[in-house]
VODO-388782 format. One line per field, with one value per residue (C-alpha): x, y, z; residue number from 1. Coordinates in nm, 3 decimals, padded with zeros to 5 digits. Layout:
BEGIN
px	[X/...]
py	[Y/...]
pz	[Z/...]
num	[NUM/...]
END
This chain:
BEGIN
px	[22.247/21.939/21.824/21.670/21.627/21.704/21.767/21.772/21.838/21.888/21.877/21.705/21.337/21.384/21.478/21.380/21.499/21.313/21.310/21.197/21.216/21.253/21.077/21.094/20.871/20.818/20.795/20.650/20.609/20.332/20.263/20.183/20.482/20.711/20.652/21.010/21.013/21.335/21.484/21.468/21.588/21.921/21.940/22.034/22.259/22.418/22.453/22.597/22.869/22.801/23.026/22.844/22.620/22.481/22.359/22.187/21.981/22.239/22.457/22.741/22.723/22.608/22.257/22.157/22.163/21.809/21.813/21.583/21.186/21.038/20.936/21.232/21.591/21.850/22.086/22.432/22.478/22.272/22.327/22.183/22.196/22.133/22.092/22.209/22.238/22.549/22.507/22.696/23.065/23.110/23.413/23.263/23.396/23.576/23.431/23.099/23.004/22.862/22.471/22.478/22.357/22.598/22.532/22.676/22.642/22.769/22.759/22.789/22.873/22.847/23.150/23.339/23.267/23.187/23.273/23.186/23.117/23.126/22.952/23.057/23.441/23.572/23.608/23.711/23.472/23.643/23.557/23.206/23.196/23.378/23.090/22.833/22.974/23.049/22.692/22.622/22.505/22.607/22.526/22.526/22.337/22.106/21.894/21.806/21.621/21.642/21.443/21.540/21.742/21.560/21.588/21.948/21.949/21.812/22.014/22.298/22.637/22.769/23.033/22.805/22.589/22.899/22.919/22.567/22.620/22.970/22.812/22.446/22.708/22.905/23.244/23.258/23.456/23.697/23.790/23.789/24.030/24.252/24.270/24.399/24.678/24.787/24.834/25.015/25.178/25.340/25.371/25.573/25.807/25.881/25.961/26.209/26.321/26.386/26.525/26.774/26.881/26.896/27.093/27.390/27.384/27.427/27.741/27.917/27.852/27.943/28.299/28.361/28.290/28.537/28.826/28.719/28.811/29.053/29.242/29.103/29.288/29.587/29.576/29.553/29.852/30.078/29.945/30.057/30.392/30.429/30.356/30.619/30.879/30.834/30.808/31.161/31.287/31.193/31.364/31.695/31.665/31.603/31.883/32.099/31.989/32.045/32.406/32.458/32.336/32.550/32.855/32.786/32.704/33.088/33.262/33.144/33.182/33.548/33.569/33.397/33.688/34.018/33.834/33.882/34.209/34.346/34.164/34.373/34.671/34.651/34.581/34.862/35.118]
py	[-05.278/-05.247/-05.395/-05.235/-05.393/-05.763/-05.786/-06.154/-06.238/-06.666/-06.769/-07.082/-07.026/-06.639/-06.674/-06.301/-06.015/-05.954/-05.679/-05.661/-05.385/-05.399/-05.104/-05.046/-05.239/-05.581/-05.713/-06.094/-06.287/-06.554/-06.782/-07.183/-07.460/-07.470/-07.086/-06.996/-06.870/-07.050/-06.966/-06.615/-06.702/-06.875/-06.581/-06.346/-06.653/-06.643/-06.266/-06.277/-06.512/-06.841/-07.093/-07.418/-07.545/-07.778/-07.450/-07.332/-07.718/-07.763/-08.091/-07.818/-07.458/-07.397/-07.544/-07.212/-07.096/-07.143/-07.519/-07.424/-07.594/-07.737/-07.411/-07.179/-07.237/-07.284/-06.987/-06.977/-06.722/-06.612/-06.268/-06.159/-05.798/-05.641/-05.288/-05.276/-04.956/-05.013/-04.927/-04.598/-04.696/-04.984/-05.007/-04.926/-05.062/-04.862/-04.504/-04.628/-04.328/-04.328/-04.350/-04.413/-04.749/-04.984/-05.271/-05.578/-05.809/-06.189/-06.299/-06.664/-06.843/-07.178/-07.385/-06.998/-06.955/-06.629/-06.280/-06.011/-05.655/-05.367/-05.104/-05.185/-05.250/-05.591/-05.713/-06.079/-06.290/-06.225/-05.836/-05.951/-06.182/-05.937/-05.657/-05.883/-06.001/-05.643/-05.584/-05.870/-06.125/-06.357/-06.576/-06.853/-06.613/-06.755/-06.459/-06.632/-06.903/-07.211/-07.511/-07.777/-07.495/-07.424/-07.828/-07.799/-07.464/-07.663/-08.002/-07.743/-07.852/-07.547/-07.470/-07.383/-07.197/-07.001/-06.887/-06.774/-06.558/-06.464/-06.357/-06.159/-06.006/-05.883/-06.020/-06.282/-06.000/-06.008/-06.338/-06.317/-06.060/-06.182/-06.495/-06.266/-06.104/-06.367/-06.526/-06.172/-06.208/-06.579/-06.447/-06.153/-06.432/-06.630/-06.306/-06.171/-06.560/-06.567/-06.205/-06.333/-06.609/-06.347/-06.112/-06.399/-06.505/-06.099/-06.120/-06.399/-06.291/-05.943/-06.105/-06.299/-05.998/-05.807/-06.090/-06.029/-05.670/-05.675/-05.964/-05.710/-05.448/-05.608/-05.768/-05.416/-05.293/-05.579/-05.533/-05.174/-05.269/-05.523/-05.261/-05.037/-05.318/-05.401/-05.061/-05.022/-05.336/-05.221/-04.880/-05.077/-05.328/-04.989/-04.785/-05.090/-05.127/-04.746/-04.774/-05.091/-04.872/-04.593/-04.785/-05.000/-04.683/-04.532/-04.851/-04.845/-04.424/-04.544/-04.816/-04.623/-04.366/-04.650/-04.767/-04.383/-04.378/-04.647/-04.631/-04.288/-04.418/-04.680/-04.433/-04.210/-04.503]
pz	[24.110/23.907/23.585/23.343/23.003/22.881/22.517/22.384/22.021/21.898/22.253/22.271/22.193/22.111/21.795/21.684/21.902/22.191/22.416/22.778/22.996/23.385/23.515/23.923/24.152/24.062/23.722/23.673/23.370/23.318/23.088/23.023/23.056/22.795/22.707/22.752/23.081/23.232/22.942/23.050/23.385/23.185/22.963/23.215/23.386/23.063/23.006/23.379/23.300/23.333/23.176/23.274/22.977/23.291/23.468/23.143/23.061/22.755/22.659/22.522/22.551/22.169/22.290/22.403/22.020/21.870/21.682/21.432/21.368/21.103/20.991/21.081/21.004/21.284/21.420/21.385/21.655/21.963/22.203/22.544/22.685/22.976/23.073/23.456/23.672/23.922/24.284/24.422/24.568/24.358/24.096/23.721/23.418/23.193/23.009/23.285/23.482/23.836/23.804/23.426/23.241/23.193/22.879/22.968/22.624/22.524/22.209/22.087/21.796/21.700/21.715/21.810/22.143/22.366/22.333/22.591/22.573/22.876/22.703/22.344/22.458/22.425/22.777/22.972/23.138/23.488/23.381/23.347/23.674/23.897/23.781/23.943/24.217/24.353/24.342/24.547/24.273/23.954/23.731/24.021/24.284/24.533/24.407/24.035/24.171/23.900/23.903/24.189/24.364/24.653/24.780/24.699/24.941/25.230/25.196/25.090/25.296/25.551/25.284/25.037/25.263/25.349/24.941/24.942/25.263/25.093/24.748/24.964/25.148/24.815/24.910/24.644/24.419/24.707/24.734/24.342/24.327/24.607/24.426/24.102/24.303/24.395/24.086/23.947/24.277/24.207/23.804/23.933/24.153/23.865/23.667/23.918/23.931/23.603/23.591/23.838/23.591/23.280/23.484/23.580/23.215/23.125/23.342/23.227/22.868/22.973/23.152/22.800/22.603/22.837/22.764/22.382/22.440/22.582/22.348/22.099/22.224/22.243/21.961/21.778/21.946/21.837/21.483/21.510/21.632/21.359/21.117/21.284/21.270/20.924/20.795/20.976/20.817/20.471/20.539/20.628/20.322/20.108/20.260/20.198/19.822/19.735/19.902/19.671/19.395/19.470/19.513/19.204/18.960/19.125/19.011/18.688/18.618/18.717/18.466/18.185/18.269/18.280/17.922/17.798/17.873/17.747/17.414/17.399/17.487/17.229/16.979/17.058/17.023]
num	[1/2/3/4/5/6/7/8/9/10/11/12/13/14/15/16/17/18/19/20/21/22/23/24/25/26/27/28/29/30/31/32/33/34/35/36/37/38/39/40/41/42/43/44/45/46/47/48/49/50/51/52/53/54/55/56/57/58/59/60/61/62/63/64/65/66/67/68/69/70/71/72/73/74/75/76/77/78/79/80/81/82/83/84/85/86/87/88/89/90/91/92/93/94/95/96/97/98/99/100/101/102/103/104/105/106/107/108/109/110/111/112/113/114/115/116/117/118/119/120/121/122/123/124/125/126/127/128/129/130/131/132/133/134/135/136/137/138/139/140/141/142/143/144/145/146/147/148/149/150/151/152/153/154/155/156/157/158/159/160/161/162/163/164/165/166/167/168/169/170/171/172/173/174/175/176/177/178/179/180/181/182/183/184/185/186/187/188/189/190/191/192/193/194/195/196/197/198/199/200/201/202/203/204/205/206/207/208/209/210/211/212/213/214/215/216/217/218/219/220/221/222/223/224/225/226/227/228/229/230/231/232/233/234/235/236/237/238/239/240/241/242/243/244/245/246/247/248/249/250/251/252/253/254/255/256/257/258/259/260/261/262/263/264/265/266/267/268/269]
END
């Protein structure tokens, strides 16, 4: 991976936005203690990931955004990028094409926290991380050399010499990624777990909603053969009326016709 340009804007003492390029060969930078050169050093740890205000000489991590002098007024946000070139074979971010710049950019705001950027997109941290540590390097590389760092390289314990050999050799993304399978891996488990629990409560509210239908069903038939039963019982109660009816008009066309004739047999007497 190479670098190519550092852009730093409000980080610590680069309060206005300065631009350095990193052309190929060596490029040094001199100056008189207290200049700002660490700060440098911290801006590309901080660009690279790094979420340890420790790491970048801070008591929180909104010390790295410029406090402000007695003559200039304090930031309220402060951004490092960097221009990096990925090495052939290695994964690219997304829309990145093989050979082609890729701008890796963090942005900070006070009391807001980070946000990244992989070539203008929105990206995670771990995006961020994992692009460094496939080429071999990271915000916590033996290769960006801070102050006190090389004593704490020779006293370091054989652990920690085994993540510097891990992270020159470009495995760290490895064991990084591993380590993010496996936590899909265990989220998938509890998933199918948990599908397993959804699916028995399915069935026993599919077996209830079976009984349902079925007393449903059932239910609908009697109420048909209720209907059937009382429309034949108001049939017989009608029949039965109209035969009442019948045989009551009958008696009384018979009595109308006794009252005729003995009204004219009275009158013939």
């Amino acid at each position: 991976m190479k670098f190519t340009r550092l852009r730093i804007t409000g980080f610590k003492s680069f309060v206005e936005p300065t631009d350095i390029p990193i052309e190929p060969g060596l490029t040094g930078i001199i100056g008189p203690n207290g200049c700002g050169k660490s700060n440098l050093v911290e801006a590309l740890r901080f660009v690279m990931g790094e979420s340890s205000h420790k790491a970048l000489r801070g008591g929180g991590m909104d010390d790295v955004i410029f406090a402000g002098t007695n003559n200039r007024p304090a930031r309220s946000w402060a951004e490092v990028r960097l221009s990096v070139v990925p090495a052939g074979g290695r994964p690219l971010p997304p829309g990145a094409q093989a050979g082609e710049p890729v701008e890796v950019a963090r942005r900070i705001e006070r009391d807001s926290g980070s946000v990244y950027r992989l070539n203008g997109r929105e990206a995670r941290a771990r995006d961020v991380q994992l692009l460094f540590a496939d080429a071999a390097t990271g915000s916590r590389s033996a290769a960006l050399v801070r102050q006190g760092q090389v004593s704490e390289l020779i006293a370091a314990k054989p652990v920690q010499r085994r993540g510097i050999l891990e992270d020159a050799a470009g495995v760290a993304g490895l064991h990084s990624r591993r380590h993010e399978a496996e936590l899909k891996l265990g989220q998938a488990e509890q998933n199918l777990a948990r599908l397993d629990d959804v699916t028995g409560e399915i069935g026993v509210q599919i077996d209830s909603l079976k009984r349902q239908a079925r007393q449903a069903a059932r239910y609908r038939n009697l109420s048909g053969e209720i209907r059937k039963a009382e429309a034949a019982l108001f049939f017989v109660r009608w029949s039965a009326a109209a035969e009442r009816l019948r045989e009551a008009e009958g008696a009384a066309r018979a009595a109308l016709a006794a009252l005729a004739e003995a009204t004219a047999a009275q009158a013939g007497a």
